[in-house]
N, C-alpha and C positions, 0 to 999 in steps of 0.2 A: 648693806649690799644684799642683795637678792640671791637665796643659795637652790641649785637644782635640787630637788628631794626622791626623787624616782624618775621610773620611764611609765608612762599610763601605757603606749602600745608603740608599736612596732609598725608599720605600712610595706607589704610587697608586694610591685608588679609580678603580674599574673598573662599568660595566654589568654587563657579559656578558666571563667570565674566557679563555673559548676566543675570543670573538671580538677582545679586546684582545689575547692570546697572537699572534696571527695577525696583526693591526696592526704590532704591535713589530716582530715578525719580519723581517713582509714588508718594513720601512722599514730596519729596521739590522742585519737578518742576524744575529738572537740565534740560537746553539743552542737544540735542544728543551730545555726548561726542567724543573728539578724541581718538586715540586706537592704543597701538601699540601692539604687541603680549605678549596675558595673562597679559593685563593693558590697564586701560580706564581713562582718566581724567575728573572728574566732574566740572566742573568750575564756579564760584560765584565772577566775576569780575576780581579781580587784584590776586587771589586765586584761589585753587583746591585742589579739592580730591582724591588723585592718588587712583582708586581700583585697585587692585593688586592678578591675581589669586596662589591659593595655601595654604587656611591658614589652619592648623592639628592641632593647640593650638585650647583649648577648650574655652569657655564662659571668659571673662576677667569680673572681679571681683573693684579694684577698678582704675585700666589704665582707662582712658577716655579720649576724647577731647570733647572740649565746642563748638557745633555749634549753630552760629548766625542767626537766621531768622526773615523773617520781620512781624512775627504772630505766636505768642509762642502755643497759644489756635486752631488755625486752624492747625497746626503740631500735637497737639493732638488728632484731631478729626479724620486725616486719616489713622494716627497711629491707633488707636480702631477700626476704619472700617477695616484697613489691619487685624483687629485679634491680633497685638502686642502690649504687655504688657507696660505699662506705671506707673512711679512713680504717687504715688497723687500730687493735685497742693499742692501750687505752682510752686513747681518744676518741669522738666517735663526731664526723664531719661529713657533710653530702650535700651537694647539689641535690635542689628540687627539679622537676622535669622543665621548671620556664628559666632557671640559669642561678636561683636564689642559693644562694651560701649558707649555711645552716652547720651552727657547733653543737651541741646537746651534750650537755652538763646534769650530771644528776645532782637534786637538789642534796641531800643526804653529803653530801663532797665538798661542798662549797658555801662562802657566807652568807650568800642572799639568803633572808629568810621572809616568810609570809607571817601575818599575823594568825595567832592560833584559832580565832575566828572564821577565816579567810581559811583556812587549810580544814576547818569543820564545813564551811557552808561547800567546800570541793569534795566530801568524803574522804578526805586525808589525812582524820585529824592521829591515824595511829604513824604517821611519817615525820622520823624524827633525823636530827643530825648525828653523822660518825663523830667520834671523838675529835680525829684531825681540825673537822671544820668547827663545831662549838673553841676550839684551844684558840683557833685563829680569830673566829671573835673574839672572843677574852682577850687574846693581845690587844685590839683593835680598839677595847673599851666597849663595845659595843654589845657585849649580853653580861648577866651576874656572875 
């Protein structure tokens, strides 16, 4: 049987493809993006974030995807300055401006991990996990 192994990327409807380009950006410091007509790819190592213009569905409610950042609290604080609504901590949740649902999880917290390769060719190679989240692997079998 054929087993799922990851996610390569994520795809979200968009308004306005340059103005979400700029959004992303401005909040998590994506490199200038590749682009092919009415879609931009955001990219975060071995991953991306296909935007994709065109979206007519309204605000999504409880659809989300979990994005990983290497600073849960400093996503918060640009977030506020952008003007956009945020859950209280500890969590940290928000609609984007075209209605996408958005969780941001900081990687340091939780089990996803990147290859130490993949976190050197990002400039992150000094970001490491809290005790909590290495113990959970270890239950999981999944690090030494």
């Amino acid at each position: 049987m054929t087993r799922a192994v990851g996610i390569n990327h994520i795809a979200l409807e968009v308004g306005d493809l340059d103005a979400a380009v700029e959004f992303y950006r401005s909040i998590f410091g994506f490199p200038e993006p590749s682009r092919v007509p009415r879609m931009a790819f955001l990219r975060m190592g071995d991953q991306f974030i296909a935007l994709s213009e065109g979206r007519s569905a309204g605000p999504d409610s409880a659809r989300h995807f979990g994005l990983v950042v290497d600073d849960k609290e400093a996503v918060r604080a640009a977030l506020n300055e952008a003007g956009v609504s945020t859950s209280r901590p500890p969590g940290l949740d928000f609609h984007d401006p075209w209605g996408n649902f958005v969780q941001v999880v900081d990687y340091r917290d939780i089990q996803f991990t990147k290859a130490p390769s993949v976190l050197r060719a990002m400039g992150l190679d000094d970001l490491h996990k809290h005790q909590a989240a290495i113990e959970e692997l270890r239950a999981k079998g999944l690090t030494d």
